[in-house]
N, CA, C and O of each residue as an XYZ file, in Angstrom:
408
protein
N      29.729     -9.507      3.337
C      28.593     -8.609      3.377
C      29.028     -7.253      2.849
O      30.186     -6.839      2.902
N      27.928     -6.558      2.301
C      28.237     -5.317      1.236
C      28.965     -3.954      2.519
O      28.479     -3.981      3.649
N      29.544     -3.395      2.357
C      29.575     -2.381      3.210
C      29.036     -1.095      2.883
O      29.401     -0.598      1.817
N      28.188     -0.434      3.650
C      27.295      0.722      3.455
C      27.287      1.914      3.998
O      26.849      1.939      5.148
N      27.592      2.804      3.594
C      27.442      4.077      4.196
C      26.278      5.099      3.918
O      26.506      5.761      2.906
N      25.405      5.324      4.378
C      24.363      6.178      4.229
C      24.571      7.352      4.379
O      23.611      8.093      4.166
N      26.049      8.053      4.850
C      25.922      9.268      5.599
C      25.824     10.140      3.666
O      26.500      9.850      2.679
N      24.944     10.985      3.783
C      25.153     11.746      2.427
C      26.687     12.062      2.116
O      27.592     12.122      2.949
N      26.795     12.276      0.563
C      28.280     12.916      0.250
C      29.235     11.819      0.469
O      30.382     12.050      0.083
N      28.966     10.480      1.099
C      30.099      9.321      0.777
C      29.026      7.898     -0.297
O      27.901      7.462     -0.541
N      30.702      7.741     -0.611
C      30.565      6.490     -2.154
C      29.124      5.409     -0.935
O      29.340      4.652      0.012
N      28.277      5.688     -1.340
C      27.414      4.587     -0.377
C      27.322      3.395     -0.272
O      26.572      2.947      0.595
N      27.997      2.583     -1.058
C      28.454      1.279     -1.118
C      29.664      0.733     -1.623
O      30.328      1.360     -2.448
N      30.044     -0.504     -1.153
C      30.922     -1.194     -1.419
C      30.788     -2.367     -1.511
O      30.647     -3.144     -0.567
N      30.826     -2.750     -3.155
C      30.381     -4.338     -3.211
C      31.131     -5.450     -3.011
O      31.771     -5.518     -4.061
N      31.445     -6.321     -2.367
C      32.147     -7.472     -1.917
C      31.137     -8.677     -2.062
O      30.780     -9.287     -1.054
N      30.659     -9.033     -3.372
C      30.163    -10.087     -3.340
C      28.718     -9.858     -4.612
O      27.856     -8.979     -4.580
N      28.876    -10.949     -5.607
C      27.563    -11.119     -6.508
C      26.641    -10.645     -5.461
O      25.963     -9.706     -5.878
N      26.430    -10.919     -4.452
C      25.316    -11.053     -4.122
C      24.858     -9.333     -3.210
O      23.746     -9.136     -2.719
N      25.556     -8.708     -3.193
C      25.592     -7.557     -2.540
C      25.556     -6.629     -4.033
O      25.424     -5.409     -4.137
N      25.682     -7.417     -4.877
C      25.974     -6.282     -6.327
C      24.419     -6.338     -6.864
O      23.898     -5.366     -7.411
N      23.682     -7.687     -6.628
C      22.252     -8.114     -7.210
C      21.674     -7.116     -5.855
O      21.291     -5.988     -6.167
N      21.611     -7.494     -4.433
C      21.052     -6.236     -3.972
C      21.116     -4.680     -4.594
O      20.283     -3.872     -5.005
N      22.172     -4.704     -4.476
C      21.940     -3.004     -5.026
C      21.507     -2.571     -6.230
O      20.596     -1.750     -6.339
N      22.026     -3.008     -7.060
C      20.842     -2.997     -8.146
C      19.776     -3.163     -8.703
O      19.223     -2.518     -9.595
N      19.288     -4.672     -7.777
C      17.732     -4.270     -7.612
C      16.941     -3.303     -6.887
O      15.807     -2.926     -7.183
N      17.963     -2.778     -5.479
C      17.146     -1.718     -4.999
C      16.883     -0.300     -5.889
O      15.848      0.365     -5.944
N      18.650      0.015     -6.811
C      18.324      1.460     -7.450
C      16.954      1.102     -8.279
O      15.866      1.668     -8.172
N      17.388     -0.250     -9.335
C      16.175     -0.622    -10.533
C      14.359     -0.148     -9.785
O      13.215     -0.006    -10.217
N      15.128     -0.053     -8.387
C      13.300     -0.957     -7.767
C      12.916      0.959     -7.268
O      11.779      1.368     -7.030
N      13.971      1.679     -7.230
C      13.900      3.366     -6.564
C      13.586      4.005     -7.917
O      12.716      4.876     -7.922
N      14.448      3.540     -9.559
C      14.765      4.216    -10.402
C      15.741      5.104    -10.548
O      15.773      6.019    -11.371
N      16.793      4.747     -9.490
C      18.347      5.585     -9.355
C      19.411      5.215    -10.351
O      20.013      4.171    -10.103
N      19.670      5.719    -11.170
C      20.832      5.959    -11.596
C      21.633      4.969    -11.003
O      21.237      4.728     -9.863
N      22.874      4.119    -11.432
C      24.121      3.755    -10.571
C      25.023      4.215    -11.602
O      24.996      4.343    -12.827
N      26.070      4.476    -10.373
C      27.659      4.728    -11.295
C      28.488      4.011    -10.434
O      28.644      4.268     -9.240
N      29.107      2.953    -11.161
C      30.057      2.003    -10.499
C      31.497      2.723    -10.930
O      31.630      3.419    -11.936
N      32.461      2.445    -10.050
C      33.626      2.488    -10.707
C      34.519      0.826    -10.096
O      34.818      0.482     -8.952
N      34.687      0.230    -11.221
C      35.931     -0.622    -11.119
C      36.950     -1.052    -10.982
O      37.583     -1.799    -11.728
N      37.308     -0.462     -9.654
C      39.159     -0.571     -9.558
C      39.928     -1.564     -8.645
O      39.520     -2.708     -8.442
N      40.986     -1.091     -8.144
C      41.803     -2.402     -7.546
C      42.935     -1.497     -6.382
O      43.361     -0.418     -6.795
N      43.314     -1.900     -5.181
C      43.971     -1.213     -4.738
C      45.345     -1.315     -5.213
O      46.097     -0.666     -4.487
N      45.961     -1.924     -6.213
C      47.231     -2.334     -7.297
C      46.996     -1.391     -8.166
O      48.000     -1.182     -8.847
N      46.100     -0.722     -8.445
C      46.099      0.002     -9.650
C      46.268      1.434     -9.193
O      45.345      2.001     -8.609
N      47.586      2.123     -9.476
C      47.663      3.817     -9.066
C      46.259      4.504     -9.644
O      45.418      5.097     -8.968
N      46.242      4.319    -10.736
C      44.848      5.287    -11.911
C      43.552      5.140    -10.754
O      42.978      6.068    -10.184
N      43.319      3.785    -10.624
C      42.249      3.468     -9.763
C      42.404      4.462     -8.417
O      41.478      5.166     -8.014
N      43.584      4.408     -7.860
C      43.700      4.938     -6.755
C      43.731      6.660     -7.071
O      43.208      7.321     -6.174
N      44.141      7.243     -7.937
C      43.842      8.665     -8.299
C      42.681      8.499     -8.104
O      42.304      8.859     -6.990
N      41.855      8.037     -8.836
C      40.657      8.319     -9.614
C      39.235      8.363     -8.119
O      38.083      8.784     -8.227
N      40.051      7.647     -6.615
C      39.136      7.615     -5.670
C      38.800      8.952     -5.599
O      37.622      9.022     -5.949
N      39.199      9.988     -5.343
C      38.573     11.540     -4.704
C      37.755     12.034     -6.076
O      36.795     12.801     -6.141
N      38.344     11.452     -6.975
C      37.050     12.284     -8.055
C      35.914     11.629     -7.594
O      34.845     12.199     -7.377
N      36.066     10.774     -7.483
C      34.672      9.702     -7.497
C      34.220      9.934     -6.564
O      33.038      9.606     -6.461
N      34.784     10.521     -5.540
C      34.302     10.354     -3.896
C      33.348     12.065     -4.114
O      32.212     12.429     -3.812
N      34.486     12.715     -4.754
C      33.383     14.110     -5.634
C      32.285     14.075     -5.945
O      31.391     14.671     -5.344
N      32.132     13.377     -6.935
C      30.830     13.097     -7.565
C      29.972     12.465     -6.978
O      28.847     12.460     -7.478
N      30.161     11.889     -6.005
C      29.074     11.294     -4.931
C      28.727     12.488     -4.058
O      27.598     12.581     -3.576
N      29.525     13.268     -3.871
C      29.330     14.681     -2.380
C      28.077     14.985     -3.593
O      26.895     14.866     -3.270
N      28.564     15.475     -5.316
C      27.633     16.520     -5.772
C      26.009     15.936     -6.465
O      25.057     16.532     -6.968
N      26.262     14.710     -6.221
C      24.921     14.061     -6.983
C      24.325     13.049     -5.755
O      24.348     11.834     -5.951
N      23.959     13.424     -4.881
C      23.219     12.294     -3.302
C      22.031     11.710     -4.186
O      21.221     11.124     -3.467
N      21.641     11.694     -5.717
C      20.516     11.239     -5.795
C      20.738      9.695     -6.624
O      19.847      8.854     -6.751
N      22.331      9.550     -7.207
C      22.754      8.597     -7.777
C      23.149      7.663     -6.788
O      23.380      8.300     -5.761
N      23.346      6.377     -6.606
C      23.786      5.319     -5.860
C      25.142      5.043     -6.838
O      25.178      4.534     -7.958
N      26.660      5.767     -5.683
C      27.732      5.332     -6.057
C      28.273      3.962     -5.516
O      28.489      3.812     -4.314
N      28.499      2.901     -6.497
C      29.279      2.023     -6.162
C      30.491      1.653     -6.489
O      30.732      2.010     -7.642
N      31.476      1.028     -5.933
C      32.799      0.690     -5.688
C      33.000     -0.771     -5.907
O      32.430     -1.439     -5.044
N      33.533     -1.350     -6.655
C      33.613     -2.726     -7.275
C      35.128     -2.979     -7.162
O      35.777     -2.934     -8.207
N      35.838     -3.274     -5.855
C      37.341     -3.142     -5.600
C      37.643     -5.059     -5.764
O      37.217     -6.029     -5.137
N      38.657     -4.876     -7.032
C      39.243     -6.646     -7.710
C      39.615     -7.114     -6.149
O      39.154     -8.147     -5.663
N      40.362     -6.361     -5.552
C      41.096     -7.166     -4.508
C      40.148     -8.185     -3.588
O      40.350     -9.283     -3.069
N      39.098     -7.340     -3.641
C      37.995     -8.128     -2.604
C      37.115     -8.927     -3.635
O      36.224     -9.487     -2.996
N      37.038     -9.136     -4.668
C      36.517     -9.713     -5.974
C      36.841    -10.199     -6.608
O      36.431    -10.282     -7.765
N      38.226    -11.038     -5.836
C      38.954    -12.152     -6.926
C      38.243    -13.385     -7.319
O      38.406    -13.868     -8.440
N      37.658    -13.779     -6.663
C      36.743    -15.241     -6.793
C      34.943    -14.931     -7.817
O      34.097    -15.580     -8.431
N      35.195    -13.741     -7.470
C      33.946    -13.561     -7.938
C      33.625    -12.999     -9.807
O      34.466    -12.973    -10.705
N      32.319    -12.656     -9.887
C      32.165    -12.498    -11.749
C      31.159    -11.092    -11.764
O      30.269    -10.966    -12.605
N      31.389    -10.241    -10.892
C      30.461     -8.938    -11.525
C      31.160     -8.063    -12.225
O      30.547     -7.137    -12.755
N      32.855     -8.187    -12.408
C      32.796     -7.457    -13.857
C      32.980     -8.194    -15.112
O      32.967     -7.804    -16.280
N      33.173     -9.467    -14.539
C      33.183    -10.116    -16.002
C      31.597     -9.969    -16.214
O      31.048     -9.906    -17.313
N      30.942     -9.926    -14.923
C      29.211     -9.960    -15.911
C      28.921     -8.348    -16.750
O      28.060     -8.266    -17.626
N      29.669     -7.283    -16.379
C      29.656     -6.225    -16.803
C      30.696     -5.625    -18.013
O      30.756     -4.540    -18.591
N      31.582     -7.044    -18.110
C      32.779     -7.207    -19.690
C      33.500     -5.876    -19.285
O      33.737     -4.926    -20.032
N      33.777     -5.985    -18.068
C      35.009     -4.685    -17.464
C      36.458     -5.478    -18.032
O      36.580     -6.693    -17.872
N      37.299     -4.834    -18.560
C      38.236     -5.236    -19.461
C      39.914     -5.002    -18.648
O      40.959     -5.650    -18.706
N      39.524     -3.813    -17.955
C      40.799     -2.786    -17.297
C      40.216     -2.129    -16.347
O      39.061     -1.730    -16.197
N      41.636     -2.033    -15.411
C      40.944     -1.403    -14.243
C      41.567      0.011    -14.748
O      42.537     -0.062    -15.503
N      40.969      1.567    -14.305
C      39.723      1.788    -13.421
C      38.784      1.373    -14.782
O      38.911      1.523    -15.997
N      37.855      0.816    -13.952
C      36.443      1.732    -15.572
C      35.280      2.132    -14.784
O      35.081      2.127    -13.569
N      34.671      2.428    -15.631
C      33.605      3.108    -14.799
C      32.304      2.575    -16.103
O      32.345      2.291    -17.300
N      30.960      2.674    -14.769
C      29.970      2.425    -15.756
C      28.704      3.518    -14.856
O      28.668      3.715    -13.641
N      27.851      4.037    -15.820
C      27.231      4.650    -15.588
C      25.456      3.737    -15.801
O      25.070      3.617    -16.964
N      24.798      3.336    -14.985
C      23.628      2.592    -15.355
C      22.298      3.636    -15.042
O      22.245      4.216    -13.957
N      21.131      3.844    -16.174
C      20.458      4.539    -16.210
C      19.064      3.766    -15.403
O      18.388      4.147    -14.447
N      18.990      2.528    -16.254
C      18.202      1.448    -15.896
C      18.429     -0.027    -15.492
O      18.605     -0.696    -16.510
N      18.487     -0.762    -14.377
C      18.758     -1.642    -14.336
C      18.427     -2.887    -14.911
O      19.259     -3.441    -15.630
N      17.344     -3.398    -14.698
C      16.612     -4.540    -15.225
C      17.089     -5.364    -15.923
O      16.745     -5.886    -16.983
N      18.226     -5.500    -15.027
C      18.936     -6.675    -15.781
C      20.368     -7.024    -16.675
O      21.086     -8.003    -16.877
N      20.298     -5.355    -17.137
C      21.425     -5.145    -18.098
C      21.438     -3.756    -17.729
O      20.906     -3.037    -16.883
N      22.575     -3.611    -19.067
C      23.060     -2.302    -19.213
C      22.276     -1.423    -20.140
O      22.049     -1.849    -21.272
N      21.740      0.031    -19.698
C      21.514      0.717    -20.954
C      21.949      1.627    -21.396
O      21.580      2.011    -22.505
C-alpha cells in the first residue's frame, strides 16, 4: 500500500506498487496537479543527495503532488520502465496525466 503524508511541506507520497502509482495519477489527472516524480534507489548516493532538494521543493510548491518512486521497493514491478527511466536519480515533471507524458 502507497504511503501518504498529507502534512503540507512533505514529499506526499510514496509509491510502492503499479497500483498506488495508477492511483495517484489519476487523482492529480482528475485535480489537474502537476506531478513531479523523482526516481531513485536507496544504493544510489546521487539519489540519496538529491532527497532534501526534493524534500525542498515540495515545502515550496504544496500545490504540486511530489512523488517518490524508490527501485528498492520496486523491484518486481514496471512504473519506470512504463516511464523509460533509464538511471537512477531521474526525475520527471508531469503537466498532464491522461495517460502519458507531456
Amino acid at each position: 500500500m502507497a504511503e501518504e503524508q498529507q502534512q503540507q511541506g512533505e514529499v506526499k507520497s510514496k509509491v510502492d506498487s503499479e497500483e498506488s502509482w495508477d492511483l495517484f495519477t489519476t487523482q492529480a489527472d482528475d485535480r489537474g496537479c502537476p506531478v513531479f516524480v523523482h526516481f531513485g534507489a536507496s544504493w544510489c548516493v546521487p539519489s540519496l543527495a538529491m532527497n532534501t532538494c526534493f524534500q525542498e521543493l515540495a515545502n515550496s510548491y504544496p500545490d504540486i503532488l511530489f512523488l517518490l518512486v524508490d527501485d528498492d521497493d520496486m523491484r518486481q514491478e514496471g512504473v519506470a520502465s512504463r516511464m523509460e527511466v533509464k538511471a537512477m536519480p531521474s526525475f520527471v515533471l508531469m503537466k498532464q496525466w491522461h495517460g502519458g507524458v507531456e
